[in-house]
KOLTOR-923106 format. One line per 2 residues: number of its first residue (from 0); their letters; for each residue x, y, z of C-alpha. Coordinates in pm, whole numbers. Layout:
BEGIN
NUM = a = X Y Z | ...
REM end
This chain:
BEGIN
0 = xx = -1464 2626 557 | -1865 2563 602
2 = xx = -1933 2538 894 | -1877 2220 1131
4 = xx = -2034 2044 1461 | -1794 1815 1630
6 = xx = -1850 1648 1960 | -1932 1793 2245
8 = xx = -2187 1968 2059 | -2250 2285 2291
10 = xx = -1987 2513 2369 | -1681 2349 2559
12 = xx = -1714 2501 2958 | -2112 2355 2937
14 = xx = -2154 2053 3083 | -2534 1936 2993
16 = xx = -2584 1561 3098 | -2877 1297 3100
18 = xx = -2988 1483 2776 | -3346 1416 2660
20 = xx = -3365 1618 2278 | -3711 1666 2169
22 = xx = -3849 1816 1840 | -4074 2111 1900
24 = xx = -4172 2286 1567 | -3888 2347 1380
26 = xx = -3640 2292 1608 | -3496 2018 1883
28 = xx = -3436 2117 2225 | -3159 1920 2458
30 = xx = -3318 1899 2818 | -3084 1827 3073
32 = xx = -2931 1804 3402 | -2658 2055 3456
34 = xx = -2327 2009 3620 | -2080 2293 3694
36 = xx = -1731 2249 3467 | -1481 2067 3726
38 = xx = -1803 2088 3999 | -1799 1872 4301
40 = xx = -2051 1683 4274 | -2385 1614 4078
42 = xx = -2601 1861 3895 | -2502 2180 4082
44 = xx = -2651 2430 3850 | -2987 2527 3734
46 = xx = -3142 2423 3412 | -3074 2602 3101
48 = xx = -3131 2431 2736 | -2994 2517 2390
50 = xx = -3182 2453 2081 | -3123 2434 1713
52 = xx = -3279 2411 1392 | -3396 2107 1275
54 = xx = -3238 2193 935 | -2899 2284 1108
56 = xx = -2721 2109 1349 | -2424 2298 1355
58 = xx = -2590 2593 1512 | -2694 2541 1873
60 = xx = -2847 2874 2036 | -2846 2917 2420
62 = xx = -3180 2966 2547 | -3082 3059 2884
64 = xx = -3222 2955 3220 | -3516 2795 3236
66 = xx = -3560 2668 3568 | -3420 2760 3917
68 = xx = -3406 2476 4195 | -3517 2766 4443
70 = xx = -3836 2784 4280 | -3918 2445 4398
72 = xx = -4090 2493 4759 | -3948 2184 4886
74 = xx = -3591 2350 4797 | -3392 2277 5126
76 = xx = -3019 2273 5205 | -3001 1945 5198
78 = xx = -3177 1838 4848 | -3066 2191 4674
80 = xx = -3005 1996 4308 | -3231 1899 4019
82 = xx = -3138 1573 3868 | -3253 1470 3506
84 = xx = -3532 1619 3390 | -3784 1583 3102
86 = xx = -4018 1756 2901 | -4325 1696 2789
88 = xx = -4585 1896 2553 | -4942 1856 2714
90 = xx = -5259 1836 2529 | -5336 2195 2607
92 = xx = -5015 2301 2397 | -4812 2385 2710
94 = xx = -4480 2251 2796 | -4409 2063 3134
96 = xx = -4068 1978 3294 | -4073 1661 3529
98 = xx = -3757 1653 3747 | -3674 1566 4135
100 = xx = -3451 1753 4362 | -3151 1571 4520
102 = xx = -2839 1602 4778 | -2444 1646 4698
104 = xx = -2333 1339 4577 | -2729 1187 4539
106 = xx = -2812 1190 4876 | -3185 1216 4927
108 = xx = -3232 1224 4591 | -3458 914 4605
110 = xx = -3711 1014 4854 | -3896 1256 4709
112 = xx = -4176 1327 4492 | -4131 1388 4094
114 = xx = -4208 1746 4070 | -4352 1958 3738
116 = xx = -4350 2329 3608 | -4442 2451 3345
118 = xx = -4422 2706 3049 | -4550 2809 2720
120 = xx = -4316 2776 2488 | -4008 2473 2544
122 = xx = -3726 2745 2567 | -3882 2980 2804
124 = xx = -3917 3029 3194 | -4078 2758 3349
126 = xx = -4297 2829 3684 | -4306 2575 3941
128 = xx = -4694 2387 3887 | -4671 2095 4179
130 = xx = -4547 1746 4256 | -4733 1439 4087
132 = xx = -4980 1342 4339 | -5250 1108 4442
134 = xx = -5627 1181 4377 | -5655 1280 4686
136 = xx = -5373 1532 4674 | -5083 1353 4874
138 = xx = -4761 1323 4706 | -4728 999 4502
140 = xx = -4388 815 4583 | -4509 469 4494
142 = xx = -4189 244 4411 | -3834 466 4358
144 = xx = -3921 843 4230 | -3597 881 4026
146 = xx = -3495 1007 3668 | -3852 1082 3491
148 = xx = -3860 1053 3166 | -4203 1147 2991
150 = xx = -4430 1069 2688 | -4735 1231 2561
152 = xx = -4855 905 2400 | -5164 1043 2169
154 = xx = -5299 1238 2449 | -5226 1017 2771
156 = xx = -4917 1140 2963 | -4716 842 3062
158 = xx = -4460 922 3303 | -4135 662 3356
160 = xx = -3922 639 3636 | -3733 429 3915
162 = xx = -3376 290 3978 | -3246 -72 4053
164 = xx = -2993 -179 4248 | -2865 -558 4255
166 = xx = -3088 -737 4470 | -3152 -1114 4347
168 = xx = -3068 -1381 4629 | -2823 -1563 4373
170 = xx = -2625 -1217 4399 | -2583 -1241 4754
172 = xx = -2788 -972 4831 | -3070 -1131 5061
174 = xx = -2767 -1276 5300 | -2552 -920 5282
176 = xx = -2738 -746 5574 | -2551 -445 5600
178 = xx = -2600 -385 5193 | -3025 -442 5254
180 = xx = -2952 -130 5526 | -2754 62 5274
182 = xx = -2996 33 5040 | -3278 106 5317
184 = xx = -3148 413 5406 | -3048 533 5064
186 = xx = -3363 520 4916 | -3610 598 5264
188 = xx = -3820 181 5217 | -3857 -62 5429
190 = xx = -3675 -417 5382 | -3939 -584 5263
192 = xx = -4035 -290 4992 | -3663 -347 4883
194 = xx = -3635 -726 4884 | -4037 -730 4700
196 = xx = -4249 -942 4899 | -4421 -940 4681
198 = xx = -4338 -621 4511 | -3992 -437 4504
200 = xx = -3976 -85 4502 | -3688 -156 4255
202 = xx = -3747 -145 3848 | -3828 61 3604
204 = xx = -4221 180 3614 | -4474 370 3444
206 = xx = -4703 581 3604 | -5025 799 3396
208 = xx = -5154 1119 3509 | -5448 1326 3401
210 = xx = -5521 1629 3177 | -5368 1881 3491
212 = xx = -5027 1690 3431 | -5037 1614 3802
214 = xx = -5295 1393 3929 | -5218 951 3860
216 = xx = -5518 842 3700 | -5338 513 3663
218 = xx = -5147 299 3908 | -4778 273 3834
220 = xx = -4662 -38 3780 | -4350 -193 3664
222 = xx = -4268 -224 3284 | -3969 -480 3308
224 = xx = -3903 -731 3479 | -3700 -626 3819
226 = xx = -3559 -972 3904 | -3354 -1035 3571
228 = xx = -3260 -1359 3631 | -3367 -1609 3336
230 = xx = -3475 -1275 3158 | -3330 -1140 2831
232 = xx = -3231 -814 3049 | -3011 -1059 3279
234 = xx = -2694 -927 3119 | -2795 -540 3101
236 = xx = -3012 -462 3328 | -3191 -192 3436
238 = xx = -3053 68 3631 | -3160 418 3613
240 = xx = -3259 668 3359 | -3625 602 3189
242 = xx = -3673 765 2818 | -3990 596 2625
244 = xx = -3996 690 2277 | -4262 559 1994
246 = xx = -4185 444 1679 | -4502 352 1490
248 = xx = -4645 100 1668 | -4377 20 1886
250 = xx = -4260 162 2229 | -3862 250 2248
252 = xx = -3774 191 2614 | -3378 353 2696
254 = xx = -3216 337 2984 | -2873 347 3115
256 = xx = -2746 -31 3250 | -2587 -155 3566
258 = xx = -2299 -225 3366 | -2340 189 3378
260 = xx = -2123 331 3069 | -2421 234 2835
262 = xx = -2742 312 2683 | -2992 -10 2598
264 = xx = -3329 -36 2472 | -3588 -286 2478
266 = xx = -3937 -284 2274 | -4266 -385 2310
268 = xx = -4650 -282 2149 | -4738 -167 2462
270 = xx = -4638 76 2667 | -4629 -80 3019
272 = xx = -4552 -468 2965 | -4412 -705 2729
274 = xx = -4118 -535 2681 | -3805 -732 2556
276 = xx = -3420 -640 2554 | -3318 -545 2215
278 = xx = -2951 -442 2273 | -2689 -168 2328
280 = xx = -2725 162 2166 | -2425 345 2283
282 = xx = -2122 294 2537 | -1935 599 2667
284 = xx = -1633 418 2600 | -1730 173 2311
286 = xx = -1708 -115 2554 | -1921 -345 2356
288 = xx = -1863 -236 2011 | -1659 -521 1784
290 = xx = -1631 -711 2129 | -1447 -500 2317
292 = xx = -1431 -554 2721 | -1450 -315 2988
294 = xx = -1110 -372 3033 | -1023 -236 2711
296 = xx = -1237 103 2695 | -1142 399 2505
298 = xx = -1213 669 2744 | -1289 678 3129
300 = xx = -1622 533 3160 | -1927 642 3394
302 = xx = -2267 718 3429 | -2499 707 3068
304 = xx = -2801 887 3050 | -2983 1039 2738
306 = xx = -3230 879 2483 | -3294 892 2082
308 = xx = -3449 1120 1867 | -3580 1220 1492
310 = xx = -3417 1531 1317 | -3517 1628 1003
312 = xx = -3538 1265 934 | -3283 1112 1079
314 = xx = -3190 935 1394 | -2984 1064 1630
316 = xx = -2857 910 1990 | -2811 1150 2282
318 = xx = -2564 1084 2562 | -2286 1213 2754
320 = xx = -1949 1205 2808 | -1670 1234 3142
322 = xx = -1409 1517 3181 | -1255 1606 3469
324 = xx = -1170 1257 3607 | -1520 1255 3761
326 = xx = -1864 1200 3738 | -1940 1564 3784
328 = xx = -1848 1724 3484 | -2027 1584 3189
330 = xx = -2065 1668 2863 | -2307 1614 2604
332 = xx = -2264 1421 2261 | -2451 1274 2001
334 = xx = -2441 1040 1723 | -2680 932 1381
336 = xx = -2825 576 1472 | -3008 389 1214
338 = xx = -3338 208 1313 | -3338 -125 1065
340 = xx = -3673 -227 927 | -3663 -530 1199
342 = xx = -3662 -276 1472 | -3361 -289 1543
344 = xx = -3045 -33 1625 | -2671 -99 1609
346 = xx = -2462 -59 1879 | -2285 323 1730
348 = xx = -1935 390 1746 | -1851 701 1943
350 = xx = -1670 1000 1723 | -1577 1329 1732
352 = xx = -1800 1446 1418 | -2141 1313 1599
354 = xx = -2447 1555 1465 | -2236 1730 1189
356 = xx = -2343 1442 932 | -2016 1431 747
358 = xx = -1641 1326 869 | -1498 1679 977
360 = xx = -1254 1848 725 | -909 1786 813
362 = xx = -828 2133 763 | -805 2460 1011
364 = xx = -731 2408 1369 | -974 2204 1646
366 = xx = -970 2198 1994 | -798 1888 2159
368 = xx = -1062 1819 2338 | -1314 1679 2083
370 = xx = -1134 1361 2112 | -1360 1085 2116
372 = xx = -1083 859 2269 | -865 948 2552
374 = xx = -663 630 2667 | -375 534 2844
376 = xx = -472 173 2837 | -594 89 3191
378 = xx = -908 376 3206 | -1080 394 3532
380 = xx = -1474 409 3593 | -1644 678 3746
382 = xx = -1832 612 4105 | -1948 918 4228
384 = xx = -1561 1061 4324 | -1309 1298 4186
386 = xx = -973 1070 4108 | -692 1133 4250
388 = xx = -494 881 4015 | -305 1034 3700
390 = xx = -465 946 3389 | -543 1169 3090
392 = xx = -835 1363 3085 | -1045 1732 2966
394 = xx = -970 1989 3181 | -975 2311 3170
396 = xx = -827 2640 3333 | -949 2926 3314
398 = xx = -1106 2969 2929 | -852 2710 2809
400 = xx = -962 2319 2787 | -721 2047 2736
402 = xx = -640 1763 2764 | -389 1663 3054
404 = xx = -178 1386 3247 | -49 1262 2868
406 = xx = 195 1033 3000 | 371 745 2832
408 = xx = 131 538 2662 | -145 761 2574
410 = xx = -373 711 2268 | -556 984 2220
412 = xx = -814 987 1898 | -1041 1152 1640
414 = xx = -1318 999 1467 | -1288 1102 1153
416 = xx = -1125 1382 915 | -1153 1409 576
418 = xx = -790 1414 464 | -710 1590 113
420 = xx = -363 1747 38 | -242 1731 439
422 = xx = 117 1741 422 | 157 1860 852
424 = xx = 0 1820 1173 | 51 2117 1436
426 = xx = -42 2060 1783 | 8 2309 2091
428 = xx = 148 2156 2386 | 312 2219 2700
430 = xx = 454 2017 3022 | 750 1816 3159
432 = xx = 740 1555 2864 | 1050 1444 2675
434 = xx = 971 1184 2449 | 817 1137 2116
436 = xx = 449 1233 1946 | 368 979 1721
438 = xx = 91 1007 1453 | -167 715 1323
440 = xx = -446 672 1101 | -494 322 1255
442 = xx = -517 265 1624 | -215 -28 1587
444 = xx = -116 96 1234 | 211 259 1122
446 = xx = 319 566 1189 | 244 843 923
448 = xx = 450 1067 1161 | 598 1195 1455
450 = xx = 813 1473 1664 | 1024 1481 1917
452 = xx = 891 1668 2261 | 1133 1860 2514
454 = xx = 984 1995 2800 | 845 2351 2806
456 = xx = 603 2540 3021 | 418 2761 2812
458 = xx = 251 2663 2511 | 436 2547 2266
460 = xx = 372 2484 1853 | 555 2170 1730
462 = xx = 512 2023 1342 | 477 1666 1270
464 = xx = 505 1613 927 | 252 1386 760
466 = xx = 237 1107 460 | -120 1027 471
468 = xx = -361 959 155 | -645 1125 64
470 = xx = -974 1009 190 | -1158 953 516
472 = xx = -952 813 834 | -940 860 1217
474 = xx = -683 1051 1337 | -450 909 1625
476 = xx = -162 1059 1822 | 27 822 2129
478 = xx = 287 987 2332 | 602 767 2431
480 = xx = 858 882 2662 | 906 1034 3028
482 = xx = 695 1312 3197 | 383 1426 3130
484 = xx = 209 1730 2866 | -111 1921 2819
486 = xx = -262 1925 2473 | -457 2221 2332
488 = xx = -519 2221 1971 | -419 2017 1654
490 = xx = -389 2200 1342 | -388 2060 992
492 = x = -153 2216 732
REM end
């Protein structure tokens, strides 16, 4: 079989989140946070990247570490974690990472400066260059220093940051005194710097430094508007992770939503006003897509961070996915976008086939996990906690990942297989279940299969024979019955 790439991309135990991908020569580079696989909490490890050609997107190389949090002197205890980073080529040919250290579970990650290293080629070791700073060499921590994303916009080096929380008087907020301390406290500002009288530290902003990649040369200033109401963000708006991106003439602004499971984007011909919301790009868990609610999503749902690229041509989104019923263990996907001559992008349906340009041969064996839909029907949200609850989910053990808690109800589903001559499905399973595993090429369609399950506690090979036509279809398998199993692989026969 040629080769494939199926979603997640990298290999299965890394866990690379808030991806920015960026072409450098002949290849694109994912730049990341990096959570430990079942970690507990946020972007424990250091940075590493993985790169691939720009002609071949089925072969992802590990770079290896770039970047140790240690070699940041304000490295403490207490802020030991680098949350999403970017990078940025400079006009002198070098590369610079942007990134800001944080606490277990984001504590103290908004008080800080944005700090910088930097290297000479984008896969290499970075060494730790400074913090962005004021002229006159203070660090600059005007408005929220969160999430950088960065541009090199024909030689000016426009950096993007910030965080909102809700704030608007019609939301309660002005009257909710103990939220205003909450929010004082979390992000080290005053009341009135949160409440903006006349300016709130809240919003996305842009800030420009000068040819050392440190120094503002420009004020920062917000880009959108930070009280939404009457806006066309009022419905989506703003919440954390700043990517610009320029296409032509026009300035891509993405950026992960309140609403949280999403990536939007909102245009403009400049790159620090005017912009407008344009729509959704991606949902972790297709809320959104065809008018499906929240209540409704295909997957557990939680933090969105990532932005778009150009490979070889074509447009790709970048964003991640949850495992490990948190927020802690994410995952990195991708999927081709199409910009329309309007400017515009579609909201994309997530799959399991993302980057590998072609529905993925229903033939061979794939890991479970690559599911793009894990549902039982009622899928939580991630807030910054490890569930407890039972629900299905990737997990691993050891050097095995599955998927686990498949109890009654459970949809699970991959996006999409090129069926030709499939007579048998094999999957590997194990657990308490007794039931039935039924197979679908339509998420309420008729069965095209199914096998009965007794409970066993090793892995176990079962057959369910297939009548399925030739051609390109999703592949779903719900699980009726009592107990609970662990799925490892299909296999197509």
């Amino acid at each position: 079989m040629k080769k494939q790439v199926y979603n997640p991309f990298l290999p299965l135990h890394e866990c690379i989140p808030d991806g920015e991908p960026h072409v450098f020569g002949d290849r694109v580079y994912l730049f990341g946070s990096h959570d430990k696989e079942g970690g507990e909490t946020f972007c424990m490890l250091d940075y590493v990247t993985y790169s691939a050609p720009v002609d071949d997107l089925t072969d992802w190389r590990y770079e290896g570490v770039i970047y140790s949090a240690k070699q940041d002197p304000l490295y403490s205890e207490e802020r030991p974690y680098m949350y999403a980073p970017d990078v940025v080529r400079g006009n002198d040919g070098r590369y610079y990472l942007y990134y800001c250290l944080s606490g277990n579970f984001g504590v103290g990650g908004y008080h800080g400066p944005i700090s910088v290293a930097v290297c000479d080629t984008p896969g290499g070791r970075y060494e730790y260059l400074g913090y962005v700073r004021w002229q006159d060499g203070t660090p600059m921590k005007k408005y929220v220093c969160f999430d950088p994303g960065v541009l090199n916009d024909n030689g000016v080096i426009r950096i993007y940051y910030g965080t909102q929380y809700p704030f608007e008087e019609e939301e309660g907020f002005c009257e909710n005194e103990e939220k205003i301390r909450c929010e004082m406290d979390m992000f080290g500002k005053s009341r009135e710097e949160i409440l903006g009288t006349p300016d709130s530290v809240m919003g996305a902003v842009m800030a420009v430094v000068g040819e050392d990649m440190l120094t503002v040369t420009e004020e920062p200033c917000h880009i959108i508007p930070y009280r939404v109401k009457g806006t066309s963000f009022e419905e989506h708006p703003f919440f954390e992770a700043s990517s610009m991106r320029k296409v032509g003439d026009t300035y891509y602004f993405i950026y992960s939503s309140q609403q949280n499971h999403e990536l939007c984007y909102a245009t403009s011909k400049y790159p620090d006003r005017d912009f407008v919301f344009r729509g959704t790009i991606v949902s972790n868990g297709d809320v959104g897509l065809n008018g499906r609610t929240e209540a409704d999503r295909l997957n557990m749902t939680g933090t969105t961070h990532g932005s778009i690229e150009q490979i070889n041509g074509q447009w790709y989104v970048f964003y991640h996915r949850l495992t490990h019923k948190s927020d802690y263990s994410r995952q990195a996907c991708a999927e081709r976008i199409t910009i329309a001559e309007d400017g515009s992008i579609a909201q994309t349906e997530i799959t399991s086939c993302g980057l590998n340009g072609a529905p993925l041969a229903a033939e061979g064996s794939y890991p479970a996990v690559i599911a793009c839909n894990i549902t039982n029907g009622h899928m939580p949200h991630g807030s910054n906690s490890i569930y407890q609850t039972s629900f299905p989910n990737v997990t691993h053990a050891g050097d095995e990942r599955f998927i686990t808690e498949i109890a009654d109800g459970t949809l699970l589903g991959w996006k999409y297989f090129t069926f030709a001559g499939v007579s048998e499905l094999h999957v590997r399973l194990r657990g308490s279940a007794e039931g039935v595993l039924s197979a679908y090429t339509q998420m309420e369609g008729d069965v095209i299969g199914s096998v009965q399950v007794t409970p066993c506690e090793q892995w176990t090979e079962l057959t369910i024979p297939l009548s399925v036509k030739d051609g390109v279809h999703p592949l779903y398998l719900r699980y009726a019955g009592e107990g609970m199993l662990d799925l490892l692989e299909i296999t197509f026969a």
